[in-house]
C-alpha positions in Angstrom: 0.0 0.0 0.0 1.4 3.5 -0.7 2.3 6.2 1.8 0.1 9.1 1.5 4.2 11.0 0.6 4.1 8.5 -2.4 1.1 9.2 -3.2 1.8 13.0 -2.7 4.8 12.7 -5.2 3.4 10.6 -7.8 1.0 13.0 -8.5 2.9 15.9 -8.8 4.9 13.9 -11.1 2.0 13.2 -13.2 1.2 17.1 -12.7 4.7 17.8 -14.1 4.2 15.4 -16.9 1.2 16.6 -18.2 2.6 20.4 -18.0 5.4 19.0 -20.1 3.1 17.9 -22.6 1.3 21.0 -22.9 4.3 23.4 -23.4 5.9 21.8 -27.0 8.6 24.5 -27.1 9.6 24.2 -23.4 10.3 20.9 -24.4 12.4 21.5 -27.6 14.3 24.3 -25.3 15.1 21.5 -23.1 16.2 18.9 -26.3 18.5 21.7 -27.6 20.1 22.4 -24.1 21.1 18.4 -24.1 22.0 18.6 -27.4 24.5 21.2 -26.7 25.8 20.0 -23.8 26.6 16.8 -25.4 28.8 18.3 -28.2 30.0 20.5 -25.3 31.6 17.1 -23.3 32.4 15.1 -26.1 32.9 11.9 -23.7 31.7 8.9 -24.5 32.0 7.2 -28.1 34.6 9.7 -29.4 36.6 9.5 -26.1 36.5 5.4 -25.6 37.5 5.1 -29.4 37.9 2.0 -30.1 36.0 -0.1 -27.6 35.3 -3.0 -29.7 36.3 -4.6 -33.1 37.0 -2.5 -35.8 36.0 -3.9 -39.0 37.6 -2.9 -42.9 35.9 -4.1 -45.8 37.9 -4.9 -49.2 36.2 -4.3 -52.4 38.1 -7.1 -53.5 38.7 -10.8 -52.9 40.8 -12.5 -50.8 44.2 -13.4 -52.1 44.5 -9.9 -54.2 47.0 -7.3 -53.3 43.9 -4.9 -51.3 43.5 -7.8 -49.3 46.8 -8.6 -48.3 47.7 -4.8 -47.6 44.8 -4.6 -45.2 45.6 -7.6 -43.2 49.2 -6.4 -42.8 47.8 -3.2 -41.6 45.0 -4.7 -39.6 47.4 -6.6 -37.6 49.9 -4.1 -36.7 46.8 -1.6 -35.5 44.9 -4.5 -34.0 48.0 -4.9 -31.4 48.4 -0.9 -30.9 44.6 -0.5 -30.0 43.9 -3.5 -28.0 41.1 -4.6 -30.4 40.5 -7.3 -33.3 40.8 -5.2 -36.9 39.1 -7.8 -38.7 39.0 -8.1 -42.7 36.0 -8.7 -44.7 36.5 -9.3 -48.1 32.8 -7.9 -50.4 34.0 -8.0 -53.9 32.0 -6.9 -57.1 31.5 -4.2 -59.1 34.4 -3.0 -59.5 34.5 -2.1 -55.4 31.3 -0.4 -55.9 29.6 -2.9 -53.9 31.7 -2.5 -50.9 31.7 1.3 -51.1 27.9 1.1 -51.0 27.8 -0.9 -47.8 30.2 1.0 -45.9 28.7 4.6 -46.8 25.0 3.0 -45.9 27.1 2.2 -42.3 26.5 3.9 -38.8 29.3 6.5 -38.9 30.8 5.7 -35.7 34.3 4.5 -37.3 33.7 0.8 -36.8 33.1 0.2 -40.1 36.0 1.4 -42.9 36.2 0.7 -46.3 39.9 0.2 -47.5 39.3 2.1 -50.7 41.5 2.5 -54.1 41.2 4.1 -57.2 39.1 1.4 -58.7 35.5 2.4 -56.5 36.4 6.2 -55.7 38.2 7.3 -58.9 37.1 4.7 -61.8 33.3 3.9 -61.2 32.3 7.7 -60.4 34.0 8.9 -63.6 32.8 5.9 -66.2 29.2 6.0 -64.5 26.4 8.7 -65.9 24.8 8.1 -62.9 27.0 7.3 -60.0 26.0 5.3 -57.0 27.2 7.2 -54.7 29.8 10.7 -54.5 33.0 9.5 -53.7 34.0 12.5 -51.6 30.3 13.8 -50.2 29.5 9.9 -49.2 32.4 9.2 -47.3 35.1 10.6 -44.6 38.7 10.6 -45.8 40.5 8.9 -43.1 44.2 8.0 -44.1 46.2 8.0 -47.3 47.6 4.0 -47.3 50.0 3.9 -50.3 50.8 3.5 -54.2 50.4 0.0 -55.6 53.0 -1.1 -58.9 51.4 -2.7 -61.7 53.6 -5.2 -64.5 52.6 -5.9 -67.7 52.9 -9.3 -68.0 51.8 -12.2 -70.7 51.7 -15.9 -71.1 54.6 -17.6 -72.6 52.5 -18.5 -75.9 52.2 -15.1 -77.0 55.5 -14.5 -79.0 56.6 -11.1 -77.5 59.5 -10.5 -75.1 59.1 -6.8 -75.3 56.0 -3.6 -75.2 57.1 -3.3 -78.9 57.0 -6.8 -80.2 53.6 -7.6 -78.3 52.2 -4.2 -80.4 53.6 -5.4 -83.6 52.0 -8.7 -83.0 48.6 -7.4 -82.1 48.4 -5.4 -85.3 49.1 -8.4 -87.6 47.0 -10.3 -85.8 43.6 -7.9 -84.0 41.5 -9.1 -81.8 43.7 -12.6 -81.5 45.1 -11.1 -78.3 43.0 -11.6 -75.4 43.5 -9.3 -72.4 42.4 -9.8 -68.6 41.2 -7.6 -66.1 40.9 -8.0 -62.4 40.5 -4.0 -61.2 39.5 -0.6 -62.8 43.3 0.3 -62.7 43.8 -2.8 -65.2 40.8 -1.8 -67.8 42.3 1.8 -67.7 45.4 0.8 -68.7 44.8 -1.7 -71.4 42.2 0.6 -72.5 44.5 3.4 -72.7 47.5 1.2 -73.8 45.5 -0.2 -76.9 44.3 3.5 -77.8 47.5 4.8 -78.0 49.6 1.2 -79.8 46.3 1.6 -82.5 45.7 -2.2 -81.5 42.5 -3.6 -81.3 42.2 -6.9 -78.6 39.7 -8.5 -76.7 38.8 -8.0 -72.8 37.8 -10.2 -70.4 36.8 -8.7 -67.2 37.3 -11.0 -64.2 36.0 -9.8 -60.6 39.3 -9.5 -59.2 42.8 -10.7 -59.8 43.4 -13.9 -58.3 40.9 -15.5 -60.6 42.4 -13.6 -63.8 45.6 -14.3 -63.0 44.6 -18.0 -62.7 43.2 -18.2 -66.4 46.2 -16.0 -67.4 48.4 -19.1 -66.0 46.2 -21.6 -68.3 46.4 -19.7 -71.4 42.6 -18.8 -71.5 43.9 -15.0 -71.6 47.0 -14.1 -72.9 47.5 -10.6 -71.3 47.3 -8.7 -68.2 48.0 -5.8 -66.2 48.1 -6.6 -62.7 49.7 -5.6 -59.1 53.1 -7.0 -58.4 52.1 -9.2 -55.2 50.0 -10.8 -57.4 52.3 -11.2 -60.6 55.8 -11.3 -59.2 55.7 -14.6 -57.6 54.0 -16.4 -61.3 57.1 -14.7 -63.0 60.2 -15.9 -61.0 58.6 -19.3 -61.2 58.7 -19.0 -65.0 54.5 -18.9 -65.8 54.3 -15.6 -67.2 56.2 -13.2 -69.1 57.1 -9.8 -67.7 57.3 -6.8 -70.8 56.9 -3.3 -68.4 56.4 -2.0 -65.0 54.6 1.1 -64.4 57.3 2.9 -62.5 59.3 5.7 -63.0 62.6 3.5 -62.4 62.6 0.0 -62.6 61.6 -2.3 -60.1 64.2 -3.7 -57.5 61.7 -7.2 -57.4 62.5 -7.5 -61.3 64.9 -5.4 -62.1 65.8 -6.3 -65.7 62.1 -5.6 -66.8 61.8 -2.1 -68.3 59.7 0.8 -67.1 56.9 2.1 -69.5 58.2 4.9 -70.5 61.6 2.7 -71.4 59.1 0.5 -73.9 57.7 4.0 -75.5 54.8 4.0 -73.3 55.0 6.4 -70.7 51.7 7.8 -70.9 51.1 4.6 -68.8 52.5 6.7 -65.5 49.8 8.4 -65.5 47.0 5.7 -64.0 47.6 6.0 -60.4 47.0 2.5 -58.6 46.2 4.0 -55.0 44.6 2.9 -51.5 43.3 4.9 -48.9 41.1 4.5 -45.8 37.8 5.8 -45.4 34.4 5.4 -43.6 30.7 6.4 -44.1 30.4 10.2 -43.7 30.0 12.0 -40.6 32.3 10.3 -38.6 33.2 12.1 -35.5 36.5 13.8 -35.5 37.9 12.9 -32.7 37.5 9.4 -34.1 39.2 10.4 -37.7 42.1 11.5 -36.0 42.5 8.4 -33.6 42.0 6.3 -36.9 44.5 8.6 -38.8 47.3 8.2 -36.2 47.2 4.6 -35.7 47.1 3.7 -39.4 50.2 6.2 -39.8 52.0 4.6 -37.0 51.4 1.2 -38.4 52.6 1.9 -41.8 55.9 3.7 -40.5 56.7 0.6 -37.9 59.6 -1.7 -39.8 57.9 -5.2 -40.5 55.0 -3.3 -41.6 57.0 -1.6 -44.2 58.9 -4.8 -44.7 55.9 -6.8 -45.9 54.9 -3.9 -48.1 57.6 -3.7 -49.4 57.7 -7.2 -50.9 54.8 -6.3 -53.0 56.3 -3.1 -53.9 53.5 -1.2 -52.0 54.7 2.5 -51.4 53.3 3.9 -48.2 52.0 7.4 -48.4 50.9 8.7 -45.0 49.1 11.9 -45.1 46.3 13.7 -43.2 42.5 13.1 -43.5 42.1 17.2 -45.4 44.9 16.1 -47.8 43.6 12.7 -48.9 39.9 14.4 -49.6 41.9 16.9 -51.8 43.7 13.8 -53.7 40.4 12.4 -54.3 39.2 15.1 -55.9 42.4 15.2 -58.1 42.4 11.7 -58.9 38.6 12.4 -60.3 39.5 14.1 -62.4 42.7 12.9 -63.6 40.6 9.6 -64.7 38.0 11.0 -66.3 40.9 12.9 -68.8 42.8 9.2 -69.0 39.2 8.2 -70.3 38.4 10.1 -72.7 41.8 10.0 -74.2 41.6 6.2 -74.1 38.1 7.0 -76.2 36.1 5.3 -73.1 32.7 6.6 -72.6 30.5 7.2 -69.3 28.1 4.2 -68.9 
């Protein structure tokens, strides 16, 4: 049975209640006044960043060069932070499929997306209509690094050189077949074969372990791929190495010639790039914690080590400058494209 106090107290809390209702703006005063005391004492979720696993999704499968870069960086930042980095692998689309999910995500920096130039350069500029903005859609977390790509064919095709594969491909068009794995490899066969005049055939693959796999078998006979995924198939004597598209050549294969040493250097210009980014809105607090633990990681000597053994170039750099590179690399694709003569789906 209740006190006549209780009784006393629950109905002037009723009392209180039903004045609350009544007064609409009192209570949107009171919201606001929360509101701004929150952002006032950011402690919580910014401040306890990361208290549980932080999970990266790569646009790509496992076994491809993406892949292996985020779990050497997941590893290293898992044991700074005290929490699981854990990789999940969403190819299709050309990464656009990944990107999707992870810009759809709560923007609380537990779910990343380790990007490259194939979803946020290559499918904005070659779609009419976009499925999402590659810089309004997503916070710019950390540059990662600069990926090398090799030219490299199967030993059937008669060619030991850029120059002897073009000569072969005009006598014989569309009797070389080419494979694809990323948007960084249909960029550069499409802008290779628009400026050797050769016509061939593509094969698109959705990603480059399986491409490289048919390369191997002689179902394709060309391909422009990463060198973690290419390297090892050349030293064991399955494919054919013809370029590298570096400035100097390659201390992995150093007797292969750069692109611009085979006539080609127009091929410098596709950018194979990663970078780390999360759905947008992300507080900043947590962009910066994010930011400095990925640097760390990618400065720390095995890290750089392993890297290095694909001849993956770390490029640290801050959240604002990696937006502005974005934006740059846009662009920069959309003129490779229409030089190559490739039109906007």
């Amino acid at each position: 049975m209740r006190s006549h106090s209780q009784s006393h107290r629950i109905g002037e809390t009723a009392k209180a209640i039903n004045e609350w209702r009544s007064f609409p703006v009192k209570r949107l005063l009171v919201t606001a006044l929360v509101l701004a005391g929150a952002a006032a004492f950011p402690t919580s979720v910014s401040a306890q960043f990361p208290s549980r696993p932080v999970h990266i999704v790569v646009p790509f499968p496992a076994g491809s060069a993406t892949d292996a870069v985020a779990r050497i960086l997941g590893a290293s930042v898992s044991s700074a932070i005290g929490q699981p980095v854990i990789i999940g692998n969403k190819p299709g689309a050309d990464g656009a499929i990944a990107a999707v999910e992870v810009a759809r995500a709560s923007p609380d920096g537990y779910t990343l997306l380790l990007a490259t130039n194939s979803p946020m350069s290559v499918v904005p500029a070659m779609k009419r209509t976009p499925p999402y903005d590659p810089v309004r859609d997503f916070t710019a977390i950390a540059d990662i690094g600069r990926y090398t790509l090799f030219m490299v064919a199967h030993p059937s095709v008669p060619a030991t050189t850029v120059g002897e594969l073009v000569q072969f491909a005009r006598v014989n068009p569309n009797k070389v077949n080419y494979a694809t794995g990323n948007t960084a490899g249909i960029v550069s066969m499409a802008l290779f074969a628009s400026l050797a005049k050769i016509e061939m055939v593509h094969v698109p693959y959705r990603g480059e372990p399986p491409a490289i796999t048919d390369l191997i078998a002689g179902h394709v006979q060309l391909m422009i791929a990463t060198s973690s995924t290419v390297v090892p198939q050349v030293r064991e004597g399955k494919l054919r190495p013809l370029a590298v598209t570096l400035a100097k050549r390659s201390r992995l294969l150093p007797d292969v010639q750069t692109v611009a040493e085979a006539g080609m250097p127009e091929l410098l210009s596709v950018t194979g790039w990663a970078g780390l980014f999360g759905p947008a809105g992300i507080p900043k607090e947590v962009v910066q914690r994010l930011n400095l633990e990925f640097t760390a990681a990618s400065g720390r000597p095995d890290v750089q080590a392993a890297l290095g053994q694909q001849e993956f170039v770390v490029s640290p750099s801050t959240p604002e400058r990696l937006s502005i590179f974005v934006k740059e690399q846009l662009e920069s694709y959309r003129s490779i494209l229409r030089v190559a003569g490739v039109q906007p789906e």
